[in-house]
DRENLO-6835 format. One line per 2 residues: their letters; for each residue x negated, y, z negated of N, C-alpha, C. Coordinates in steps of 0.001 Angstrom, whole numbers, plus 524288, in hexadecimal, padded with zeros to 5 digits. Layout:
BEGIN
A> X Y Z X Y Z X Y Z ~ ...
This chain:
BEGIN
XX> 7FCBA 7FB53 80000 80000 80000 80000 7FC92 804E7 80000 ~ 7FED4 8088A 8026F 7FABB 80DFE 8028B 7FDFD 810E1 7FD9C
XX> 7FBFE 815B7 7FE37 7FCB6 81907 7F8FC 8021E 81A0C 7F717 ~ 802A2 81BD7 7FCF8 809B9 81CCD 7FC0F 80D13 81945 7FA98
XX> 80C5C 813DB 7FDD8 80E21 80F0D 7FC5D 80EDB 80E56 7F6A0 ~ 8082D 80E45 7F396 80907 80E03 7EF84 80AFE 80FB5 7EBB9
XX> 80C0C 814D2 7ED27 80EB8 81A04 7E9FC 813C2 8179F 7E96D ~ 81586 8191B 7EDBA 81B52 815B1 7EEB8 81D6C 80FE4 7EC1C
XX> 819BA 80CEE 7EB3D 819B4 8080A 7E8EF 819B7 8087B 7E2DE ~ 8161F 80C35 7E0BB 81741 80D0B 7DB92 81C3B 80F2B 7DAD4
XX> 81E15 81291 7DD03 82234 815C9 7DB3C 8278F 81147 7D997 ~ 8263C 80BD3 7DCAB 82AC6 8085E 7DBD1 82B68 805C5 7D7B4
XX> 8266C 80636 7D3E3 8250D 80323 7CF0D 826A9 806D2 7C9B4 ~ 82901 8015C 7C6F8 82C1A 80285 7C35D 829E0 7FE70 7BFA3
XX> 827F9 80001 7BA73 82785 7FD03 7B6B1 82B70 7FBAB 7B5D7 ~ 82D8A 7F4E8 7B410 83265 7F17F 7B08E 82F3B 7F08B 7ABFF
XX> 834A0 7F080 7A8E7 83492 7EE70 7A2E5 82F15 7EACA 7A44A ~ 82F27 7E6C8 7A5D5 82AC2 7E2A5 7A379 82595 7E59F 7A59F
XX> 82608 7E92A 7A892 821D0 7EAB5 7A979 81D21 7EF5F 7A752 ~ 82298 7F145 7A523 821FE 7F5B8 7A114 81FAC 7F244 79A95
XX> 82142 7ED8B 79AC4 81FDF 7EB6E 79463 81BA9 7E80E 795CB ~ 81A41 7E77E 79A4F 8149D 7E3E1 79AE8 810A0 7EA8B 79B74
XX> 8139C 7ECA1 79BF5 80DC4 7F1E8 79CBE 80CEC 7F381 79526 ~ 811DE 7F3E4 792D3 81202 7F576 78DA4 80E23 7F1DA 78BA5
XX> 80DE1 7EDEA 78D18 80D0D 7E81B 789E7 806F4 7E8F5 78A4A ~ 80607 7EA31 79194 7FF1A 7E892 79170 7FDAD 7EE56 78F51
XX> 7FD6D 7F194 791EE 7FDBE 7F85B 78ECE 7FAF9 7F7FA 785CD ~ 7FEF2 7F3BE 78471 7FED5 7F32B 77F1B 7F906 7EF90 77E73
XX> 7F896 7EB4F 782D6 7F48E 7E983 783B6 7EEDB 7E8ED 785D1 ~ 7EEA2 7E7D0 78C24 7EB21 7E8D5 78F59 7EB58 7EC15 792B3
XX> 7EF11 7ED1A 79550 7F1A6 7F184 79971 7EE26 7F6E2 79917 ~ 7EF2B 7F8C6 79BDA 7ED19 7FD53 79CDE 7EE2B 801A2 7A0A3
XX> 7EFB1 806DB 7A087 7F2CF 80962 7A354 7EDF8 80D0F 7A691 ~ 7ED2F 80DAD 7AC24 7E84E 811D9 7AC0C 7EB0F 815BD 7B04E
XX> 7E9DE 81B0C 7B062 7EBDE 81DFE 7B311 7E7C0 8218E 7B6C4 ~ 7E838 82254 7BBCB 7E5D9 8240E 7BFD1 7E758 829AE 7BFEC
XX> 7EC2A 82B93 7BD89 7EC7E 83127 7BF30 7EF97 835BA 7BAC7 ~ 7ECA4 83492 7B647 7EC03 83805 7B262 7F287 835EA 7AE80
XX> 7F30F 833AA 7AFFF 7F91C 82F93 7AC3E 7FC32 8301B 7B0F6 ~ 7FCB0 8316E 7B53E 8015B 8317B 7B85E 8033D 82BAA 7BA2D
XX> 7FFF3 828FB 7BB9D 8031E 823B5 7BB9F 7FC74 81EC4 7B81D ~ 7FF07 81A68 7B7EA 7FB31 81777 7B50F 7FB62 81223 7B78E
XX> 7F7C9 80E10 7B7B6 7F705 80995 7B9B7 7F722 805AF 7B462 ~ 7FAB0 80108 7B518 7F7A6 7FE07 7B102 7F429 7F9CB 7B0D8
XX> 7EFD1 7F990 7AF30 7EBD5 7F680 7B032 7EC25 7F0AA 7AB39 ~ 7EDC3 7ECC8 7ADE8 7ECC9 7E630 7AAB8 7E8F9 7E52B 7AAF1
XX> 7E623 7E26F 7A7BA 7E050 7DE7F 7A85D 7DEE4 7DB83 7A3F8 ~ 7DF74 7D5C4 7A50A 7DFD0 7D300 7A353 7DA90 7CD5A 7A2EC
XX> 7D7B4 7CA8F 7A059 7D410 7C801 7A054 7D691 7C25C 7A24B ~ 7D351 7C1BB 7A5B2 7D461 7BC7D 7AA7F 7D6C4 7B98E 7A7D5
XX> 7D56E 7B678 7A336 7D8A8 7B228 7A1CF 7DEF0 7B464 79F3D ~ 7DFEB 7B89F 7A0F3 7E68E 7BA3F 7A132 7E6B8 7BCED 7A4E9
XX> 7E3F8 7B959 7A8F8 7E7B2 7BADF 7AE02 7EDC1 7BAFE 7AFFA ~ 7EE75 7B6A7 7AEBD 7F49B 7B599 7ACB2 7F65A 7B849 7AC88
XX> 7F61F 7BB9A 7A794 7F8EF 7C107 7A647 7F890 7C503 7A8AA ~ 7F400 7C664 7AACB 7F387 7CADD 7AD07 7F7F4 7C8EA 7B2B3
XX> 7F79C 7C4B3 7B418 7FBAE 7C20F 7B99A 7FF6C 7C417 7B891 ~ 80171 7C390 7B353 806BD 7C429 7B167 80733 7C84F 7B141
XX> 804A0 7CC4D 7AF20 8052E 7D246 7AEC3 80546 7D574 7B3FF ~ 8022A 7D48E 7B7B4 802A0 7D4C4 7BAF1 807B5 7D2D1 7BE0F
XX> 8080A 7CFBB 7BEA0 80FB7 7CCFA 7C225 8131D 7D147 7BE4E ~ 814B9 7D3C8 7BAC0 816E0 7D7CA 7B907 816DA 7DDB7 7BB19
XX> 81108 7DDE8 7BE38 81103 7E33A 7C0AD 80D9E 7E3AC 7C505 ~ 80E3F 7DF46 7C8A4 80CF8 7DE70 7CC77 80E62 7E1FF 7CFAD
XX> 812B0 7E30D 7CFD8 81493 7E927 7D349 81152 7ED95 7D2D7 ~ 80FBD 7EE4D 7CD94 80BFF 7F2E9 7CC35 808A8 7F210 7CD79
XX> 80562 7EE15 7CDEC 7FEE8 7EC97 7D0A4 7FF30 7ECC8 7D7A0 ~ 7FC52 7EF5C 7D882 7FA9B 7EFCD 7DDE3 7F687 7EA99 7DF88
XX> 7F1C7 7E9F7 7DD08 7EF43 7E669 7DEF0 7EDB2 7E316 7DB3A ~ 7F2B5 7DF7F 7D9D2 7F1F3 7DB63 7D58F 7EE23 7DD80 7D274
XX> 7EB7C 7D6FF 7CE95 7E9FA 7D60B 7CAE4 7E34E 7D74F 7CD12 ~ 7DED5 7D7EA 7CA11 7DA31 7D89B 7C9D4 7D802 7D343 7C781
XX> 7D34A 7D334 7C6B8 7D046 7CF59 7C3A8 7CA9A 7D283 7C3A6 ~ 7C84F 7D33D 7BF07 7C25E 7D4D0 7BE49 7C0E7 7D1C4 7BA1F
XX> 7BB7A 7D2D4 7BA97 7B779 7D07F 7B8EF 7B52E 7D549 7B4FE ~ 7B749 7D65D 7AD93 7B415 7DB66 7AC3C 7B0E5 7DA71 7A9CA
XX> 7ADDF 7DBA4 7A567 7A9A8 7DA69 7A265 7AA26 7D528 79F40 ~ 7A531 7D433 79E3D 7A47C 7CE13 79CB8 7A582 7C9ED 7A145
XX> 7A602 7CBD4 7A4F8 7AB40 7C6E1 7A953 7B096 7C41D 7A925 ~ 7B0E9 7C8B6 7A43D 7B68B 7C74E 7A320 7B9DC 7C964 7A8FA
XX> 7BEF4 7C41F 7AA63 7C1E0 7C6B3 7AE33 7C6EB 7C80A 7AEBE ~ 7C8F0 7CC41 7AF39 7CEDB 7CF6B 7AD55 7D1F7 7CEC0 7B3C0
XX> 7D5EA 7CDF7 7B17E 7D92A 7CE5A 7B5CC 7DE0F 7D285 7B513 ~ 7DE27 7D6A9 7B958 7E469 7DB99 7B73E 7E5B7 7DBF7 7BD10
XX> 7E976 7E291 7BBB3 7EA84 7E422 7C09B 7EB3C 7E759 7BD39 ~ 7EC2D 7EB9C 7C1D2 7EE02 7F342 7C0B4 7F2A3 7F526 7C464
XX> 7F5C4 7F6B0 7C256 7FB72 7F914 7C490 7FA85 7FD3C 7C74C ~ 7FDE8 7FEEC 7CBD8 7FDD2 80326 7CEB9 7FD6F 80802 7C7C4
XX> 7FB9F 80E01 7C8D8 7FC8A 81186 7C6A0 801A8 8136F 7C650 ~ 8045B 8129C 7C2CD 80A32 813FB 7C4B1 80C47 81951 7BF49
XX> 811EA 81A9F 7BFC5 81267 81F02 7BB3E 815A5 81B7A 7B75D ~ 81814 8167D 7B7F0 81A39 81415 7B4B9 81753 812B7 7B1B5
XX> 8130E 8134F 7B107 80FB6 81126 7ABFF 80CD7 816FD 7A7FE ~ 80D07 81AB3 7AA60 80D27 81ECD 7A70C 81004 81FF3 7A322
XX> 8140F 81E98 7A174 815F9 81DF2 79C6E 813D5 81A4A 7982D ~ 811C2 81759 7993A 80F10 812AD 79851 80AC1 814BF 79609
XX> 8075F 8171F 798D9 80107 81BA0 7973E 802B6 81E0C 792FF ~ 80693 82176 792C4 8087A 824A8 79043 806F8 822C7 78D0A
XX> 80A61 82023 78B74 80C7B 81B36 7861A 806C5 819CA 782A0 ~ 80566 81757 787B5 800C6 81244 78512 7FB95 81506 78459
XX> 7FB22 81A4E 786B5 7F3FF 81C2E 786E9 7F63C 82359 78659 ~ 7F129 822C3 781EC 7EFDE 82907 780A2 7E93D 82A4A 781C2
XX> 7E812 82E87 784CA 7E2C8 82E0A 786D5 7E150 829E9 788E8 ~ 7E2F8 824CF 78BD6 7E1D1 8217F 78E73 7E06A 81BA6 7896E
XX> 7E13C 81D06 78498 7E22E 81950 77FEF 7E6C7 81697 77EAB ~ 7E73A 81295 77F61 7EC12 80E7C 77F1B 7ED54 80EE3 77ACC
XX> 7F25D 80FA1 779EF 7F4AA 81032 7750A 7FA91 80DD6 773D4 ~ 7FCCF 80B62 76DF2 802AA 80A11 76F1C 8059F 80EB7 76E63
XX> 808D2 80DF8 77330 80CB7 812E9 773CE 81100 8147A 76DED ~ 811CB 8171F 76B46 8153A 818D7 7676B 819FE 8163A 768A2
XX> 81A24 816CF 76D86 82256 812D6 76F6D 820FC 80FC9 76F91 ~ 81C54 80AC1 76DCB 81CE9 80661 76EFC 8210F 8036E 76EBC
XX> 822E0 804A7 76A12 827A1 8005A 76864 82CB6 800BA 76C70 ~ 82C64 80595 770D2 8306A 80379 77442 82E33 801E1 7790C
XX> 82BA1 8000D 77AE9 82674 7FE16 77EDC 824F9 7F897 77C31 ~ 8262E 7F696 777F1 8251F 7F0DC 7790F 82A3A 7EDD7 778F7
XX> 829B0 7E85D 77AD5 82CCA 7E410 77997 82A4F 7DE17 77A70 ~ 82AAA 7D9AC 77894 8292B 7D649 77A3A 825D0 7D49F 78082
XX> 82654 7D7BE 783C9 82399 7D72B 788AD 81E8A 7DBCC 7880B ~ 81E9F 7DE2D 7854A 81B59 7E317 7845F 816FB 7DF0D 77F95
XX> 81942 7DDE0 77BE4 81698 7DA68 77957 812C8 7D55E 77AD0 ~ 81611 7D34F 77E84 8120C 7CD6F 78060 80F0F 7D03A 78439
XX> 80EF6 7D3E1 78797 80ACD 7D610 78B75 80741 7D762 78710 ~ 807D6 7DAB5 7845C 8028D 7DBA7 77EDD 8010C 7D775 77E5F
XX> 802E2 7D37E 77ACF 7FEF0 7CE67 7782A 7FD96 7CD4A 77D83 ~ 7FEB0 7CCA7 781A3 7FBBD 7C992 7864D 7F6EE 7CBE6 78852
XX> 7F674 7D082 78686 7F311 7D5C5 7885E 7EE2D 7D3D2 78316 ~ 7F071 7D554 78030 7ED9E 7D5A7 77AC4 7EC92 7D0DD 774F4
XX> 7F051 7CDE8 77817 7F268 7CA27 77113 7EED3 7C43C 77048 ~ 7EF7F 7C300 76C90 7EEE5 7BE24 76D2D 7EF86 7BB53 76893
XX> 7F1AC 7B6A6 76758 7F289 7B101 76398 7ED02 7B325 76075 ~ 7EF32 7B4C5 75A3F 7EB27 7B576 75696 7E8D6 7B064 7558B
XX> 7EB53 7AC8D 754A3 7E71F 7A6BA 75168 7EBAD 7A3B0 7504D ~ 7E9C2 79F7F 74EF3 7ED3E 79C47 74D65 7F019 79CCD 746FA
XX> 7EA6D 79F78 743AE 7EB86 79E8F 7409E 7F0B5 7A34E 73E92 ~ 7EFFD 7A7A5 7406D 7F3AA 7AB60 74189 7F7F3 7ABED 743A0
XX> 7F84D 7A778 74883 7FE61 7A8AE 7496E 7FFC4 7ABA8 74A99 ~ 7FDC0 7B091 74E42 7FFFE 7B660 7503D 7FD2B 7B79B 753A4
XX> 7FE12 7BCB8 75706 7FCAE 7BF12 75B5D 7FA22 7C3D0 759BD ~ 7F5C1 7C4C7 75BC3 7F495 7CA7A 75D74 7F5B2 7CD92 761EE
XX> 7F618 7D177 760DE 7F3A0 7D58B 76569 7EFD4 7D7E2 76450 ~ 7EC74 7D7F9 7677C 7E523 7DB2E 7686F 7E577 7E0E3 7681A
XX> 7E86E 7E46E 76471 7EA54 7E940 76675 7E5EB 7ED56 767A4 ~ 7E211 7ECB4 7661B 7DB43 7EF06 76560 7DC1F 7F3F4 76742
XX> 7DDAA 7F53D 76AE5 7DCFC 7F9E1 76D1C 7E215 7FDD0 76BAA ~ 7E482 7FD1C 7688B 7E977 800E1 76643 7E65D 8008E 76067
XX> 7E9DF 8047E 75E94 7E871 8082D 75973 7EBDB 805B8 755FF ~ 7EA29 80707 7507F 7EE40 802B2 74CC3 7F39C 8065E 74B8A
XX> 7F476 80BBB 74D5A 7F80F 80D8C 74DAE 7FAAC 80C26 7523D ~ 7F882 80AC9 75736 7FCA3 809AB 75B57 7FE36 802E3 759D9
XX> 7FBBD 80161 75777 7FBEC 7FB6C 756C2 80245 7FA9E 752A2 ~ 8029B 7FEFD 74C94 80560 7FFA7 74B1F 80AE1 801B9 74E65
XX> 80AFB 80270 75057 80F7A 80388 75672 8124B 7FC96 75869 ~ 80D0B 7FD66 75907 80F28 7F747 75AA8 8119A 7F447 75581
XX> 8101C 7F3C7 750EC 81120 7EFC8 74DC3 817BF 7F0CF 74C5C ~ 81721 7F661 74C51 81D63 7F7AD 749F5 8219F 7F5EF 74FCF
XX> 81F39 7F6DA 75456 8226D 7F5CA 75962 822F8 7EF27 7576F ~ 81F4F 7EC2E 756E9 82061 7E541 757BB 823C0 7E61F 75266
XX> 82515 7E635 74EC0 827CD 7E683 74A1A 82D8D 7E71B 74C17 ~ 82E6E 7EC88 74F34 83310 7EDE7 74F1B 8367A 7EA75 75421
XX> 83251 7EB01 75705 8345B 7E9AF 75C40 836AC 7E259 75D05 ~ 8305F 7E046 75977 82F9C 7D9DF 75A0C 82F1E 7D7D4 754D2
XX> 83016 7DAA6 75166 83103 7D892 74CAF 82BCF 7D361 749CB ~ 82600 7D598 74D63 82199 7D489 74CE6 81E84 7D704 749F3
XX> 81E1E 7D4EF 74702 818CE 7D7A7 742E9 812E2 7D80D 7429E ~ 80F97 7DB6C 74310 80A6E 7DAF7 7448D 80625 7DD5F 741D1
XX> 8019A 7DD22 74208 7FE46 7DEB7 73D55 7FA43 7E148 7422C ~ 7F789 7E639 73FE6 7F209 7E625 74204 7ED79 7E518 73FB1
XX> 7EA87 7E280 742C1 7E493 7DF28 73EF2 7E019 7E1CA 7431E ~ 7DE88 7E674 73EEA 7D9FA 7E856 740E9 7D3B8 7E473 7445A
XX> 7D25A 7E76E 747DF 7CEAA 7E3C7 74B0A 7CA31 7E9C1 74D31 ~ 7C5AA 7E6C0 74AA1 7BF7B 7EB93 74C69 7C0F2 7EFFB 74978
XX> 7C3F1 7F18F 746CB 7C42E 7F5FE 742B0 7C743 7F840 743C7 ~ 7C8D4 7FA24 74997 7CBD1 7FFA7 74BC7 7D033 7FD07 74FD2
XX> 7D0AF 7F73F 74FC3 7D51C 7F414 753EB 7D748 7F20E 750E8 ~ 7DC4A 7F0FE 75457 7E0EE 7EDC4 74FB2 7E3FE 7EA08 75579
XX> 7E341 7E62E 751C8 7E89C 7E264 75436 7EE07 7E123 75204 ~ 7F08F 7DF56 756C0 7F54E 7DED7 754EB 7F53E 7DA31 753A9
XX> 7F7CA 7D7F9 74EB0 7F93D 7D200 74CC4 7FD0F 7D0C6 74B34 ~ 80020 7CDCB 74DB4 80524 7CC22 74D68 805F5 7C82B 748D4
XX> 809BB 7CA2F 744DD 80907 7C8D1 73FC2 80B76 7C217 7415A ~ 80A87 7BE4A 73F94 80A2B 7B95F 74048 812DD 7B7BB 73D5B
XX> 8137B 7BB4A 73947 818E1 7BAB3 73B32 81B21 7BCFB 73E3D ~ 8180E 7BF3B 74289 81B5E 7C07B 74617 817C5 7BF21 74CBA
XX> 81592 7BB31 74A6C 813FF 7B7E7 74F75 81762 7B534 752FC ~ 81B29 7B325 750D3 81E14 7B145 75425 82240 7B3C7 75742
XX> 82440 7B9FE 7552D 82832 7BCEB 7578B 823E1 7BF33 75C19 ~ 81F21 7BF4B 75946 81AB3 7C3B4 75F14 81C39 7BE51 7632C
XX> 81A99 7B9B2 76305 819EE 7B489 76766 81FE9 7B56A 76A7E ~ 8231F 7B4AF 766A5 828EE 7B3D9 76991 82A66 7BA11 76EA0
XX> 828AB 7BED0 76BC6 827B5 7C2ED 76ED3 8251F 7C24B 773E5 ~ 82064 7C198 773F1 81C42 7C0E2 77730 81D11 7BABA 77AF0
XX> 81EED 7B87A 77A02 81D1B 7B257 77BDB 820EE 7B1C5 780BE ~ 824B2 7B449 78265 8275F 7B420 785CE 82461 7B7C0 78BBB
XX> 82056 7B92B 78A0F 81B8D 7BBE6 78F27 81790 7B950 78D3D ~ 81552 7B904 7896C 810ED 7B553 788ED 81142 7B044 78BC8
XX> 814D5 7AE51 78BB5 81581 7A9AD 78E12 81501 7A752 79388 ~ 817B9 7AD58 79702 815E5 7AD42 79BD4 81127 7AE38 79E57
XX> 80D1B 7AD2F 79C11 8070B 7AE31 79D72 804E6 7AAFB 79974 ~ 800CF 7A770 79D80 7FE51 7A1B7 79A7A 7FA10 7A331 796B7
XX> 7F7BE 7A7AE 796CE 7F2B2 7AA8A 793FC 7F599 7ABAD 78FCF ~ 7FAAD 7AF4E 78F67 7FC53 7B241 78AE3 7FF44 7AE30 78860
XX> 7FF9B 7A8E1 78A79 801A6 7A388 787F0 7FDEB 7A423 78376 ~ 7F6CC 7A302 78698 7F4E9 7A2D2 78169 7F2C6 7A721 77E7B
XX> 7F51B 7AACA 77E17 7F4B4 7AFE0 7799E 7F69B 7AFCE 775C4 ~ 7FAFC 7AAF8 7773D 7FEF7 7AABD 773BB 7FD3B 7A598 76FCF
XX> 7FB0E 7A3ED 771E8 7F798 79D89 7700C 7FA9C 79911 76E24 ~ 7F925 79584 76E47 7FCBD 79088 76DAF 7FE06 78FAC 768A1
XX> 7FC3A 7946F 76501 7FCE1 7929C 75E8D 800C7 797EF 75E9D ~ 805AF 796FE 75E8D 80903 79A07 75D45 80ADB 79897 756D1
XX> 80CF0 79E01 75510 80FBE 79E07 750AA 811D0 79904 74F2F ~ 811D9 796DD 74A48 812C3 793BA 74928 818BC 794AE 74775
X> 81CB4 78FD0 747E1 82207 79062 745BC 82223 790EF 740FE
């Protein structure tokens, strides 16, 4: 397509519900919003480490319309190899910037609590989470890069919203994770496990030692 073409082609794109809560979801996670022309419109950039390719497949078949030239694969430091894609620049995701970045610093938005739901949730742990131990019985999320005030955002949102309870357990002095309090391991699984399920990698995030009855 030439320029105009493409112009014209964006103008037909419309974020849907699921598409709007897989951006909330990775955004909270790995996602990343970058903008070419001072906030006027924004691209969103996935990238994902080879052995969840899968997922990134999956994330991708969700906004395949938005990608111009599929999925990527590189090779970055160490030889580790990532596999993403990047969305046309569009203005439907500028609300989104708004929200999620101050000075180009990812942050949780103050409205979170009307921006999540269960599909907003399992894109995070798939981004970020993983099966604490056996001996624990619960889930994390890796939240490292949010502040223990935006983290507190979140805890009161899973409370009200999912009736999930969660702790933060400091990590390197100045990071905090999220830990899903173990009585409420099994309401986070029952939430989450209905998208976890459809991707064989985030099968095992979830690990074969589930909550015990």
């Amino acid at each position: 397509m030439n320029t105009k073409e493409i112009r014209e082609y964006k103008n037909t794109l419309k974020l849907t519900d699921i598409q709007k809560s897989i951006l909330v979801g990775t955004l909270l996670g790995d996602g990343h919003l970058e903008t070419q022309d001072n906030g006027k419109t924004y691209r969103l950039k996935i990238e994902h480490q080879l052995a969840q390719q899968d997922y990134t497949e999956w994330l991708h078949s969700h906004f395949k319309e938005w990608v111009r030239n599929g999925m990527y694969r590189k090779v970055k430091s160490q030889g580790k190899e990532y596999v993403g894609f990047t969305t046309y620049s569009h203005g439907a995701f500028r609300f989104y910037a708004q929200q999620f970045y101050t000075e180009k610093k990812k942050h949780i938005p103050r409205m979170i609590s009307k921006l999540l739901n269960p599909l907003v949730v399992a894109i995070w742990f798939m981004d970020d989470g993983s099966w604490k131990s056996e001996k624990h019985e619960t889930f994390i999320i890796h939240t490292l890069g949010f502040t223990k005030e935006d983290l507190t955002l979140i805890q009161d949102s899973f409370r009200k919203l999912f009736n999930i309870e969660t702790s933060l357990h400091r990590q390197k002095e100045r990071y905090w994770r999220l830990y899903i309090r173990s009585s409420s391991a099994k309401e986070f699984e029952k939430l989450i496990q209905p998208y976890t399920s459809l991707v064989d990698s985030m099968k095992k995030k979830m690990g074969n030692n589930k909550p015990k009855e």
